[in-house]
C-alpha positions as CSV (number, residue, x, y, z in Angstrom):
1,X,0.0,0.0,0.0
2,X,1.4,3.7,-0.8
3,X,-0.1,6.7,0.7
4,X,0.3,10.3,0.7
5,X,0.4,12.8,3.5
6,X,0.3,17.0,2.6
7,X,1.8,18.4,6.0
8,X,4.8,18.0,7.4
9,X,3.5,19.5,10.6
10,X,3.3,17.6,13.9
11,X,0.3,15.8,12.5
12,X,1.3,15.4,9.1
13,X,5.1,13.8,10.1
14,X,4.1,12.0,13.0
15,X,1.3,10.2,10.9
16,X,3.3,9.8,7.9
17,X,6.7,8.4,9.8
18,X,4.6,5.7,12.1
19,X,2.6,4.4,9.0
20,X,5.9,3.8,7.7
21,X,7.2,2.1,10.7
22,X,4.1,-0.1,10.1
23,X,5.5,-1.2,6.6
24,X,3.2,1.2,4.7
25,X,5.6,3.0,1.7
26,X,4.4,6.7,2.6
27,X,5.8,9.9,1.2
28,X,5.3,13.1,2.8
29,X,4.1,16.5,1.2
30,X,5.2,20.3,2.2
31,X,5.2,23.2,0.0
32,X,7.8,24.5,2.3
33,X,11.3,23.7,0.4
34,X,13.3,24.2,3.5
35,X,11.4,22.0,5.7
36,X,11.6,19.0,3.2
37,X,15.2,19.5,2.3
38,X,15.7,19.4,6.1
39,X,13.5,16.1,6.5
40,X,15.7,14.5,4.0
41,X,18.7,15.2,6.1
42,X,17.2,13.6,9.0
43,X,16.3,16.9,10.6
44,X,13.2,16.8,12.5
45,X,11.5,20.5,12.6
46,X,9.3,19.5,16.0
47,X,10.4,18.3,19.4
48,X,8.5,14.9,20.0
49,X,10.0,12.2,21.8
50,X,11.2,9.4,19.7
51,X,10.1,10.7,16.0
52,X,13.8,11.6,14.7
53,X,14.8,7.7,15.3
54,X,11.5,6.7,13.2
55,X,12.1,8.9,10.7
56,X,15.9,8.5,10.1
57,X,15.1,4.4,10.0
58,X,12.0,4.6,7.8
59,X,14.0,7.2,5.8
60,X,17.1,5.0,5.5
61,X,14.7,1.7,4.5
62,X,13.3,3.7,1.4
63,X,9.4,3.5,3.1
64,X,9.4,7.3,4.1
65,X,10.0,10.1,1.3
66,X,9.7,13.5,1.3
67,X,8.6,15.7,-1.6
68,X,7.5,19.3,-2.1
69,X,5.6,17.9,-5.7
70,X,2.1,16.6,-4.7
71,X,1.3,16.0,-8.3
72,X,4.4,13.9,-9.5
73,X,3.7,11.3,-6.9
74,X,-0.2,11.7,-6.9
75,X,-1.3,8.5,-9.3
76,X,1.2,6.2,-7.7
77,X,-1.4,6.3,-4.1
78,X,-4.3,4.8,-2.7
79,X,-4.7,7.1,0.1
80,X,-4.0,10.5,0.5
81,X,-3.9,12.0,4.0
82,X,-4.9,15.8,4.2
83,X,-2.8,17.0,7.0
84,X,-2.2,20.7,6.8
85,X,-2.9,23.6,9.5
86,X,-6.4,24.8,10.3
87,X,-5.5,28.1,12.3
88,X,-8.4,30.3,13.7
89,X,-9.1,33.6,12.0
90,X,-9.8,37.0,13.7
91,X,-13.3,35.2,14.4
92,X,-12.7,31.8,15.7
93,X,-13.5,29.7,12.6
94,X,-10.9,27.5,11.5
95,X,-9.2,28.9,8.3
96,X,-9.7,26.1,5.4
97,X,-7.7,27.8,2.9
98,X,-4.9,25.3,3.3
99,X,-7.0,22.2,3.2
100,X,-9.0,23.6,0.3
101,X,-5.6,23.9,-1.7
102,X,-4.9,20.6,-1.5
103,X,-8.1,19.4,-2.6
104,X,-8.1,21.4,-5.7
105,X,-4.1,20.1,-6.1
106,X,-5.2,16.7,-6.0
107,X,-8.9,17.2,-8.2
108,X,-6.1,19.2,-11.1
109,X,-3.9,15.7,-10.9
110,X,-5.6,12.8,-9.8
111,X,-5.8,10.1,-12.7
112,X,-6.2,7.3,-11.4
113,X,-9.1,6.3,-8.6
114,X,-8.1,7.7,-4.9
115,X,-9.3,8.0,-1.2
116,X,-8.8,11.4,0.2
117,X,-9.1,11.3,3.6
118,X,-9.1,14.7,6.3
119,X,-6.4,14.4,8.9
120,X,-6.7,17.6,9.9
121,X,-9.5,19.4,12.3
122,X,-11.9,20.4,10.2
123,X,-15.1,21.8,11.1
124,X,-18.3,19.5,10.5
125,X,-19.1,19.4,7.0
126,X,-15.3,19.9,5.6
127,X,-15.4,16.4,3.9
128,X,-18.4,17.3,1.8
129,X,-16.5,20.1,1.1
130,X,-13.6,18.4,-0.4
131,X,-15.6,15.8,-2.2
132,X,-17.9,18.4,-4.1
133,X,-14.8,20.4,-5.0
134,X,-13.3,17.2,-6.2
135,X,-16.0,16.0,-8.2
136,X,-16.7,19.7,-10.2
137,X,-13.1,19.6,-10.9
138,X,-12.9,16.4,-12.4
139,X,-16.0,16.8,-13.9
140,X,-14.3,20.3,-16.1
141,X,-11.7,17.9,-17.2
142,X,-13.6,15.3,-18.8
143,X,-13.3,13.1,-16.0
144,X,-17.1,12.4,-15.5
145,X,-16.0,8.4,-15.2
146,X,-13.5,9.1,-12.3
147,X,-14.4,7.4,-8.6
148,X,-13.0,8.4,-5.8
149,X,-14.2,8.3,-2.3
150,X,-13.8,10.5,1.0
151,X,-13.2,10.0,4.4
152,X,-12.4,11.5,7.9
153,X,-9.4,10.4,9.9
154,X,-8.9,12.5,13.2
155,X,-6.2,12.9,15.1
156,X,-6.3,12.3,18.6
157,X,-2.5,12.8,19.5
158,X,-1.0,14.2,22.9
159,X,2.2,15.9,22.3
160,X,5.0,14.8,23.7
161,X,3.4,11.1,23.5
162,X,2.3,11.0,19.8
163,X,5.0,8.4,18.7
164,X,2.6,5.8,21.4
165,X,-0.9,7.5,20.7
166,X,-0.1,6.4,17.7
167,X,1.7,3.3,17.2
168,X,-1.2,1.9,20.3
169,X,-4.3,3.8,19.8
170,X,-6.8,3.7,22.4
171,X,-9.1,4.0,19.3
172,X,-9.2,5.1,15.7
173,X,-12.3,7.6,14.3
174,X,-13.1,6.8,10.6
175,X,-16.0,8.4,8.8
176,X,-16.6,7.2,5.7
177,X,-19.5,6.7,3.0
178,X,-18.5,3.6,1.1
179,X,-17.7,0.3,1.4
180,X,-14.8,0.4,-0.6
181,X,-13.3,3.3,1.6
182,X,-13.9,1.2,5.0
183,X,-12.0,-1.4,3.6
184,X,-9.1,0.7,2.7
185,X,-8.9,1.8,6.1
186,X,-9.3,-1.3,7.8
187,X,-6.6,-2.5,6.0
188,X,-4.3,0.5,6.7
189,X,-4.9,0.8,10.7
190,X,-5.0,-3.4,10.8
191,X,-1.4,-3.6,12.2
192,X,-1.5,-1.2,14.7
193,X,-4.2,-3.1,16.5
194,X,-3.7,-6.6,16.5
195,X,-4.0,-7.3,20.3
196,X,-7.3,-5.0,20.2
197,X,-8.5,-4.4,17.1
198,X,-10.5,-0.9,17.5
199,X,-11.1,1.2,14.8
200,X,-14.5,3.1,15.1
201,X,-16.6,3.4,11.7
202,X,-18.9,6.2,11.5
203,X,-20.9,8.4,9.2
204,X,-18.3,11.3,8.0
205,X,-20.2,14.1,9.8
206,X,-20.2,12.7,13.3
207,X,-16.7,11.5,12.9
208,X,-15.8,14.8,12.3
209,X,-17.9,16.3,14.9
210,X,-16.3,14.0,17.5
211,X,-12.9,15.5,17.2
212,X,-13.9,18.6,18.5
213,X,-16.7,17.1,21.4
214,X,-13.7,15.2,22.8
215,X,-11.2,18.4,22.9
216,X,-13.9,20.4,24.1
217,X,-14.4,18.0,26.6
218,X,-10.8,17.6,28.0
219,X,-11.3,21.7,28.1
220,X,-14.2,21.2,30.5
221,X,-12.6,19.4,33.1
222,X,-9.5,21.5,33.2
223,X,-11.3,24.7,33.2
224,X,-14.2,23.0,36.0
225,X,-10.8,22.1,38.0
226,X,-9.3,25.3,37.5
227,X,-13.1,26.8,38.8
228,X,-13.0,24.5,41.7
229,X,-9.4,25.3,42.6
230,X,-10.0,29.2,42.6
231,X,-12.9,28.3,45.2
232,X,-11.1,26.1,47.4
233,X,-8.9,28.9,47.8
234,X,-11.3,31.2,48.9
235,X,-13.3,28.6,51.4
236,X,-10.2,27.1,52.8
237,X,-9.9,23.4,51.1
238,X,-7.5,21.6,49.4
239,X,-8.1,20.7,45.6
240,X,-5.7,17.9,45.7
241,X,-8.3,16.2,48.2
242,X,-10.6,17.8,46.2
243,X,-10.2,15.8,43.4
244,X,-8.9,12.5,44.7
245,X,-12.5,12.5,46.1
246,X,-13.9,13.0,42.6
247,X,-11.5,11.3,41.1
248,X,-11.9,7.8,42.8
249,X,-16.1,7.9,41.3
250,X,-16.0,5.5,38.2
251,X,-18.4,7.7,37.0
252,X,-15.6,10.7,37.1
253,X,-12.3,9.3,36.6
254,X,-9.1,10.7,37.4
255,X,-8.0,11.7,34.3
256,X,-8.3,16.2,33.4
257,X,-8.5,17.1,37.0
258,X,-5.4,18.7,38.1
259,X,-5.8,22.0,38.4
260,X,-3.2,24.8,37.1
261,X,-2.4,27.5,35.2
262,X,-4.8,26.9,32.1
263,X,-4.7,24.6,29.0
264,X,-2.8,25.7,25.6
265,X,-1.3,24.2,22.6
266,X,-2.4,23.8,19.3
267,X,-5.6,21.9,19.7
268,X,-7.5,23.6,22.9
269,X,-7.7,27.0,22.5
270,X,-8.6,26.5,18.7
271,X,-11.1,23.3,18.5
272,X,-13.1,25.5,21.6
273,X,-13.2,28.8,19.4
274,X,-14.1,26.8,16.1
275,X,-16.9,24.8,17.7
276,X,-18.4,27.6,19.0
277,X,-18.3,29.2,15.6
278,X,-19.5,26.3,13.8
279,X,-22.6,26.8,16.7
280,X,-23.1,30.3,15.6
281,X,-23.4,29.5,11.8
282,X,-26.5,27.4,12.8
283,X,-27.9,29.5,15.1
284,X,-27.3,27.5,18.2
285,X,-25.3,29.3,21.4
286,X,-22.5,26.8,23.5
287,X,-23.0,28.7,26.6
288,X,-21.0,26.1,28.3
289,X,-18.0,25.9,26.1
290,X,-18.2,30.2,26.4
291,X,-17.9,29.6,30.0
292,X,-15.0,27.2,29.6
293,X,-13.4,29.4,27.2
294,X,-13.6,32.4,29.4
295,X,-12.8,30.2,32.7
296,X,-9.0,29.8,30.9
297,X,-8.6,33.0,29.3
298,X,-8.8,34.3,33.7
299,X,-6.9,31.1,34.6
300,X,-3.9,32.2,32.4
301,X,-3.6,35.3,34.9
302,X,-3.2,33.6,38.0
303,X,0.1,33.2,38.8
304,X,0.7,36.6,37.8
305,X,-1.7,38.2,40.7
306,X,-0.6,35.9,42.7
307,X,2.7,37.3,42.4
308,X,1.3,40.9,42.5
309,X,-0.9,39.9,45.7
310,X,2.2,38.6,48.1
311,X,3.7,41.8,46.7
312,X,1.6,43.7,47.2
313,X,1.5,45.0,43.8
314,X,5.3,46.5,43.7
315,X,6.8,44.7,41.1
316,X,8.6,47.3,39.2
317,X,12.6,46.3,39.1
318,X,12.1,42.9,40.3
319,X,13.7,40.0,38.8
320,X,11.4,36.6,38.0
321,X,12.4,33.2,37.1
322,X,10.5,31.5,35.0
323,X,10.7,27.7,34.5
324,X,9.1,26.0,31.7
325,X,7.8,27.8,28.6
326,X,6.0,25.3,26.6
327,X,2.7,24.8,27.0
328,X,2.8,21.1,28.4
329,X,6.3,18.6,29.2
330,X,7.8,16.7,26.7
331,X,7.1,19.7,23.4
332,X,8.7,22.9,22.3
333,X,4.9,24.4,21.0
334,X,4.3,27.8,22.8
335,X,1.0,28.0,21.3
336,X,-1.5,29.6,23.5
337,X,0.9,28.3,26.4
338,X,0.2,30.3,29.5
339,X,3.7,31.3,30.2
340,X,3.9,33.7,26.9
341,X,0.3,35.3,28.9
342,X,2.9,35.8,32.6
343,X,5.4,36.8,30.7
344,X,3.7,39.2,28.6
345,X,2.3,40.8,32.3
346,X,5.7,40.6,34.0
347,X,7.3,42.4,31.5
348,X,4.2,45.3,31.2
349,X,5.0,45.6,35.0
350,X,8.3,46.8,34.4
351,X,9.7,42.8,35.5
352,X,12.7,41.4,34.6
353,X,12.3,38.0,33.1
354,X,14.9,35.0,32.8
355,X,13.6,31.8,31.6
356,X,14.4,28.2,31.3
357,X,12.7,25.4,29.3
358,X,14.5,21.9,27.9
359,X,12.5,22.6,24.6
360,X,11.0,25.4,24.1
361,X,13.7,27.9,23.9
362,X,13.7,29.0,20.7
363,X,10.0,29.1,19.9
364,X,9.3,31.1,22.8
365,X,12.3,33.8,21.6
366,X,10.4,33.3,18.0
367,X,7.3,35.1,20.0
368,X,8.6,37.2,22.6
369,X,12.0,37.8,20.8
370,X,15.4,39.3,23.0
371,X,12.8,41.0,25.8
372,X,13.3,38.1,27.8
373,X,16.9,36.8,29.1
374,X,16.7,32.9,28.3
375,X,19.0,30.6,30.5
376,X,21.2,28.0,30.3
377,X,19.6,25.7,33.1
378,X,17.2,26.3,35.8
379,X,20.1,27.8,38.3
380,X,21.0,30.3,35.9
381,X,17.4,31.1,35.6
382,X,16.6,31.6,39.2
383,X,19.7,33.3,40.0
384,X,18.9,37.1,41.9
385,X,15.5,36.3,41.5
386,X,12.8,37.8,43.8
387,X,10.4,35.1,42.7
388,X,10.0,31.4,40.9
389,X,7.5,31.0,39.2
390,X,6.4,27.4,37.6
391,X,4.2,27.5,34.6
392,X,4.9,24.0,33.1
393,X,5.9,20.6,35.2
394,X,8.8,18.9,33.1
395,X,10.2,16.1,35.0
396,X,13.6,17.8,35.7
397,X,11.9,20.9,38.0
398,X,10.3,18.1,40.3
399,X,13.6,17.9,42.6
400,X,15.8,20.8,42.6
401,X,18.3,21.2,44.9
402,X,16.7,23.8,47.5
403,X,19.7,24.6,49.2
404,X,21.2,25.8,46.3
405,X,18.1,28.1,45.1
406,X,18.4,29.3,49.1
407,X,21.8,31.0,48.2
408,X,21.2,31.9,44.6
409,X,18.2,33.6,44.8
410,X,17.4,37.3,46.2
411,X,13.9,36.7,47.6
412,X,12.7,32.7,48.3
413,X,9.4,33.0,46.8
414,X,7.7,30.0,44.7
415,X,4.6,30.5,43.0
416,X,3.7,26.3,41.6
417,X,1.5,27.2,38.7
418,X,1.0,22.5,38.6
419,X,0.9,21.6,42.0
420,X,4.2,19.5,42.0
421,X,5.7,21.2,45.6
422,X,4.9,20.5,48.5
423,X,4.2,23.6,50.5
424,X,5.6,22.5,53.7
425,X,9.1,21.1,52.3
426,X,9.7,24.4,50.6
427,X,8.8,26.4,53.8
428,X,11.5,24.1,56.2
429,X,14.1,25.9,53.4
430,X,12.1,29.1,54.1
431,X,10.5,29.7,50.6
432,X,7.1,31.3,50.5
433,X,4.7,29.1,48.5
434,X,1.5,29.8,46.7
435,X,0.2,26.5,45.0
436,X,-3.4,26.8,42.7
437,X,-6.2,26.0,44.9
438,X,-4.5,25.2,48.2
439,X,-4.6,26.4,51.6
C-alpha cells in the first residue's frame, strides 16, 4: 500500500513516519522547500519524543520520502492523507484555505481512482467540502467516469506522546461513506491493532464532529478544576483532596483534574473557538463551552496576581524566574501556552524576566523575541530572582536542589502554577509558597 500525507507539521510527520514504521511506503508532502530538504537530512523541525529515530530508520529503509511535488507522486497512491494547518481567523473559525488547496491540487492531478481522507480538524461538513470540489473539478476535465471516495481520519495525539498515541491507539475515528473506503482503512490501521483491534466506523459528519466534542471536553474538566481550585482557595480546602475524592467515582475518573495555570497548545484554544463558531453559523449558542473558554482565558492570569498579591502590587525592578515555557512537558509548542500570557504581564509591569525550558527555547524567543533573558539551566534562571514562578511541570523541575536556590536567589518565593511542591518542604528551606487551589 502507498499513501500520501500533505503536511509535514506535527500531525502530518508523525502520521506519515509511524505508518511507515508499520511497513506502509508513505511519502510526505510540504510546499515548504526548507522543511523538506531538512526532513531528507534527517532533521526533524518538531520536538516529539522518539520521532527523529523513526524517521531516520523509515528514511534509511526507502518506506518514508519527502517531496515538495504533490502531483508527481499523486497516481502512484491509494490514500491521500490531508494534514495541513487549520489556524483560527480574527473570528474563531478554523481557516480552510490550506486544506481547500490541497483538494483542488489533487482534483487538477488525480488520474487514477483515490481515497482522500481529512487528517486535519476540520469543522463538520469539511469532507463534503472536499468531495464536491473534487467531483466539479474532475467533472471540467472530462473526467465524468473518475471514482473516488472520501473520508475522515482525526487525530487524537497528545504531544509529547504521539510516537505511542499512535503506534497503540486507544481507538481510531473513521467516517466514511463507502464500502470500498472502509476497507481501505481497515486494512491500513490493521497492524496497529492486532492485540485490540479498534477502529471506530462512522458516518463522515459525526466523525468529524467527534474530534472537537472530545477536545472540548478535556477543556471542561480543566477549566471546571481550575473553577473549583480558585474556590477552594477562597473557602479554605484543598483541591488535591478535592479531586482525589472526585477522582476515585468511576463515573468521574481521574483523568483532566489537576488544576493549574490553564490549558494551551495547538488543539485547545482552537477546537473550543471553532466549535463555537461552527454553533453560531447554525444559530445554536455553546454557553457552556463560552464559560470554559472564558474560565482559561482568567486562569492564564493567575500566577501573575498571585505574584502581584504577596507583593503587594510592587513589582517594578524585580527580577522573575521563570521555569518552563512550553505549554505542556515533553514539546517545544508555545501555542496559546500560558507562560507567553505571565510573561507578557511581568514584562508590562516593568519585571525582569529569565527563563528556562528543555524545549522550548527558541520558539518562545520566536514570540517574545530578545525582551526576555533565556538561561542556560534552571540555576541560571533563578539566580537574583525575587520570585520562581512554575508555569509548566517537566520532570527535571520536580527535585531541585533547595539549598542551592536558598543561596542563589534574592527573595525565596515559589509560586507552583501545577501543584508538584509541597508547601511544607519548601517552607522548612524558608521559601514562601502559593500553589493553585491550596490552603
Amino acid at each position: 500500500m502507498k499513501i500520501a500525507v500533505v503536511g509535514t507539521g506535527y500531525v502530518g510527520l508523525v502520521s506519515g513516519a509511524c505508518f511507515a514504521e508499520m511497513g506502509v511506503d508513505v511519502t510526505c508532502v510540504d510546499i515548504d522547500q526548507q522543511k523538506i530538504d531538512s526532513l531528507k537530512k534527517g532533521i526533524i523541525p518538531i520536538y516529539e519524543p522518539g520521532l527523529n529515530r523513526i524517521v531516520e530508520r523509515n528514511s534509511e529503509a526507502e518506506r518514508l520520502h519527502f517531496t515538495t511535488d504533490l502531483p508527481s507522486v499523486l497516481n502512484e497512491m491509494d490514500i491521500v492523507f490531508i494534514a495541513v494547518g487549520t489556524p483560527s481567523d480574527e473570528k474563531g473559525n478554523a481557516d480552510l484555505s490550506q486544506v481547500m488547496k490541497v483538494a483542488e491540487t489533487i482534483a487538477d492531478h488525480m488520474t487514477h481512482p483515490l481515497l482522500i481522507v481529512t487528517k486535519s480538524t476540520v469543522p463538520v461538513g469539511t469532507s463534503y467540502r472536499i468531495r464536491d470540489l473534487v467531483r466539479q473539478r474532475l467533472d471540467k476535465r472530462g473526467l465524468t467516469e473518475l471514482s473516488f471516495d472520501v473520508a475522515s481520519n482525526p487525530e487524537f495525539l497528545k504531544e509529547g506522546a504521539a510516537i505511542n498515541d499512535f503506534m497503540s491507539p486507544d481507538r481510531v475515528v473513521v467516517g466514511v461513506e463507502s464500502e470500498e473506503a472502509k476497507e481501505l482503512m481497515s486494512k491500513l490501521y490493521r497492524p496497529f491493532m492486532l492485540n485490540n483491534f479498534r477502529v471506530i466506523f462512522m458516518d463522515i459528519l459525526s466523525s468529524e464532529m467527534t474530534k472537537y466534542a472530545s477536545n472540548a471536553m478535556l477543556a471542561t474538566r480543566i477549566s471546571f478544576m481550575n473553577d473549583i481550585a480558585n474556590l477552594c482557595e477562597r473557602v479554605g480546602a484543598d483541591v488535591n483532596m478535592v479531586r482525589r475524592g472526585m477522582g476515585s467515582d468511576s463515573r468521574i475518573g481521574r483523568s483532566f483534574l489537576y488544576p493549574g495555570c490553564g490549558y494551551g497548545g495547538s488543539c485547545f484554544p482552537k477546537d473550543i473557538r471553532a466549535l463555537i463558531s461552527v454553533a453560531e453559523g447554525v444559530g445554536y449558542e455553546m454557553k457552556l463551552l463560552k464559560a470554559v473558554e472564558e474560565v482559561n482565558n482568567q486562569q492564564k492570569n493567575i500566577l501573575f496576581e498571585k505574584l502581584k498579591n504577596h507583593f503587594d502590587g510592587e513589582l517594578k525592578g524585580m527580577t522573575v524566574s521563570i521555569w518552563g515555557l512550553s505549554f505542556k512537558p515533553e514539546t517545544d509548542d508555545v501555542r496559546d501556552a500560558p507562560s507567553l500570557t505571565l510573561i507578557r504581564s511581568l514584562l508590562d509591569a516593568g519585571v525582569t524576566v529569565r527563563a528556562y525550558d528543555p524545549a522550548a527555547i527558541r520558539e518562545a524567543q520566536r514570540v517574545l523575541g530578545d525582551a526576555v533573558y533565556y538561561a542556560n539551566d534552571i540555576y541560571d534562571a533563578a539566580l537574583n530572582a525575587d520570585a520562581l514562578i512554575v508555569p509548566t511541570e517537566w520532570k527535571e523541575f520536580r527535585l531541585p536542589n533547595w539549598e542551592v536556590l536558598k543561596k542563589i536567589m534574592h527573595r525565596l518565593v515559589v509560586i507552583d502554577g501545577r501543584n508538584i511542591y509541597n508547601g511544607a518542604e519548601l517552607a522548612s528551606f524558608g521559601f514562601a509558597y502559593h500553589g493553585i487551589g491550596q490552603k
